[in-house]
N, C-alpha and C positions, 0 to 999 in steps of 0.2 A: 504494500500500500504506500503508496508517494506522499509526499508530503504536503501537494495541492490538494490530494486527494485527502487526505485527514484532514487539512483546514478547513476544505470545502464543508465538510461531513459539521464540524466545531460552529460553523457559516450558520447552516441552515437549521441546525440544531436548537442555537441560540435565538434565531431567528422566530421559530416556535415557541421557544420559551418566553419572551420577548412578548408574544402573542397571548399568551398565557397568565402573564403579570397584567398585563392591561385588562385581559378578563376580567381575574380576580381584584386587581381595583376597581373595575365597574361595579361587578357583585356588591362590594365592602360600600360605594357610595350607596348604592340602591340599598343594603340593609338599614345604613343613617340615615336614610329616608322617608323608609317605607318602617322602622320599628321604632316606639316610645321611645321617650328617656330613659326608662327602667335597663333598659336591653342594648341602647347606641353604644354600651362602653364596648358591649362585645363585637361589635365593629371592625374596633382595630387592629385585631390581632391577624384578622382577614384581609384588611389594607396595607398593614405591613408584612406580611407576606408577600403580600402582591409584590408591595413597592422592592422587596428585596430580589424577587425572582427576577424584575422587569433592570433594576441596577446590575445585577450579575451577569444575567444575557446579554444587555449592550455592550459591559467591557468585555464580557467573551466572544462577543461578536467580531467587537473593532479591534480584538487580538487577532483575528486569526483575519481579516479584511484585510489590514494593514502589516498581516506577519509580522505582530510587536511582541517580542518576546517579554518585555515589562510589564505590559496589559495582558498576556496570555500566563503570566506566574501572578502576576494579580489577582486573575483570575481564579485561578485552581486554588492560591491560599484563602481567598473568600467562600469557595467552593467547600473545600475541607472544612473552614470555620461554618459555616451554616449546615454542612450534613451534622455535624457536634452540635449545632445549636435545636436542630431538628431531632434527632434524637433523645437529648438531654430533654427538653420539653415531653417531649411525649411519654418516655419514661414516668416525669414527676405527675404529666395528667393522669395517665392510669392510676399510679401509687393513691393518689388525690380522690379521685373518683371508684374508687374500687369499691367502697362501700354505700349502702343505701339502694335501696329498689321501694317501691309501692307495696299494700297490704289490699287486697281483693275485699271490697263490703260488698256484704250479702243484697242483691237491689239494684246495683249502683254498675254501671258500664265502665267508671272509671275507679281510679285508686284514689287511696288514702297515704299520706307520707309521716314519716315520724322522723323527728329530727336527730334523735337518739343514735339512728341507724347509717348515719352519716359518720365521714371522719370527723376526726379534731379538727382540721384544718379549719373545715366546713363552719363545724359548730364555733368554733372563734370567732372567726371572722363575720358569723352572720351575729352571733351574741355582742360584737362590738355596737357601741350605743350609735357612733357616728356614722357604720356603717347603713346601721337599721334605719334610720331618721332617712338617710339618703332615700333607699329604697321605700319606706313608707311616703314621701311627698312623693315621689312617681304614682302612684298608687294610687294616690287621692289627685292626683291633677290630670293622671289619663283618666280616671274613673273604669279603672279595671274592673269593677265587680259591676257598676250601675248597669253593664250592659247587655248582662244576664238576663233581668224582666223582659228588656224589649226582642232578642233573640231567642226565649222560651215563653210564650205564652200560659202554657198552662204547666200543673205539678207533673203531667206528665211525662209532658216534652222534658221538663227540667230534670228529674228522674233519671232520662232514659237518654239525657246528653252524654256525649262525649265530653267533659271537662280536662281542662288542661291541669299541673300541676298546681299551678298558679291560683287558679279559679278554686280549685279545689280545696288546696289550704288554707286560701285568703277571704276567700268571698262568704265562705259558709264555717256553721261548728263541724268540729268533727262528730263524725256518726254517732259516736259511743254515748255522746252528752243527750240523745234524745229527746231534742227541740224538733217537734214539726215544722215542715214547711208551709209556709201559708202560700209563699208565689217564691218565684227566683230568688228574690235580694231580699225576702224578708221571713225570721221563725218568731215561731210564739218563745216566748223565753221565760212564760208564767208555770211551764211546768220544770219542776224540778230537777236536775241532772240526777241523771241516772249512773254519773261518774264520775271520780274525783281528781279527774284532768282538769289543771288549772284553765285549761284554752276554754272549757264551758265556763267560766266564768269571765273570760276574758270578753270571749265575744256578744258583738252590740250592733243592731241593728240600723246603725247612724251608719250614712256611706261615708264620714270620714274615720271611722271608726273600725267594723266589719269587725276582722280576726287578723287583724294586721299587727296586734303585738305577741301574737300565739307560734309557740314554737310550731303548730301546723303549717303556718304560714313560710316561717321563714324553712320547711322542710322542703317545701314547696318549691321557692325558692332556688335551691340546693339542686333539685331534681332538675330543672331546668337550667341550671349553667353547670351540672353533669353533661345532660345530652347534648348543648349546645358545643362544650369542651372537647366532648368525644370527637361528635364531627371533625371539629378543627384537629383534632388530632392521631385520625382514620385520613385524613386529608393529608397532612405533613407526612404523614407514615408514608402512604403512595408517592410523594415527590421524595421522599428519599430513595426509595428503592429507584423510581426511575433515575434519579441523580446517580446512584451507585451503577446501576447498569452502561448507563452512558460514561462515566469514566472508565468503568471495566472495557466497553467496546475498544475506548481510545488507546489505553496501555495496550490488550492483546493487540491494536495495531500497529502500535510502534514497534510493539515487539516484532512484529512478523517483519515487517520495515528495517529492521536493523538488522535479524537473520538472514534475508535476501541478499544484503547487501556485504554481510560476512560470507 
């Protein structure tokens, strides 16, 4: 394999990738777009991805255009520092995310979360006051739960929704407290709980109130920058492997490159 021929290859390769960061920073704009405040911080992690993919490929690009071997060792030590950075992440998300899943109630389509069931990491950081405070004004300023009445008409739509983790922690008591529901966004809370979870006493039928300061809530929470993490990090996994692959191709070509020619 000649060594136009490997640049060429370094050319078009990058080129695609190139293609690929600019995707993924579209995607990251349209997520800050299209999702609340609650959720824009998850954003970035998706835009600078991007923005790193789309830096990399142009100096690997105009390395191997311009056959600059300073931009083409540039390259590859940025290369190597980002598969380490890629890995290392994804690693600490798993470790991060390993614990916690939903509890099935009997009735109900969707789950229930317990905050318990989470890591330390989790329960810190959501137990921190200044954290909570953040995400509770999202809360109250999208009006995450008001919008339950008007997209569930009756108890039984409501019933028989699909609830997000969100919805489910936040908007309502948990099951065990055995508050009827009178409609979506509102329970009788005259009969007595049937459990001595502090969340049933927490929760309050005011929308700026809800079960917003219940560890349901922030379980909730939890489950959802699980999944969303994961993504991101089923996502890094496959650009690492392809990153590793594409430098495996390059070395077995050089090699053959330099055998030929011994």
């Amino acid at each position: 394999m000649s060594t136009g021929t490997s640049t060429f290859v370094i050319r078009w390769v990058n080129f695609l990738a190139m293609v690929v960061g600019v995707v993924v920073i579209g995607y990251g704009v349209w997520m800050s777009t299209h999702h609340d405040g609650c959720r824009k911080s998850l954003t970035m992690p998706v835009m600078g991805t991007g923005f790193i993919i789309l830096l990399i490929s142009v100096i690997g690009f105009m390395g191997a255009l311009k056959n600059n071997s300073i931009l083409l060792l540039t390259y590859l030590l940025m290369l190597c520092l980002v598969l380490v950075g890629i890995l290392v992440f994804t690693v600490i998300v798993f470790i991060v995310t390993d614990k916690g899943s939903g509890h099935n109630v009997a009735g109900l389509r969707y789950k229930e979360y317990q905050l318990q069931d989470y890591s330390s990491w989790f329960i810190k950081k959501l137990n921190n006051t200044q954290n909570w405070k953040h995400v509770q004004s999202c809360f109250v300023k999208n009006e995450t739960c008001n919008s339950l009445s008007t997209r569930y008409k009756t108890i039984k739509q409501y019933k028989s929704a699909m609830l997000t983790p969100v919805e489910a922690g936040c908007c309502r008591p948990p099951s065990q407290c055995g508050y009827p529901a009178v409609n979506a966004s509102y329970y009788d809370l005259s009969f007595h709980p049937l459990n001595s979870n502090k969340d049933c006493k927490l929760y309050k039928n005011s929308k700026l109130i809800k079960c917003y300061n219940c560890d349901s809530c922030k379980a909730g929470v939890a489950q959802y920058i699980k999944t969303e993490w994961r993504v991101i990090a089923i996502f890094n996994m496959i650009l690492f492997v392809l990153m590793i692959y594409f430098v495996g191709c390059c070395a077995r070509r050089n090699a053959a490159r330099i055998n030929s020619k011994s």
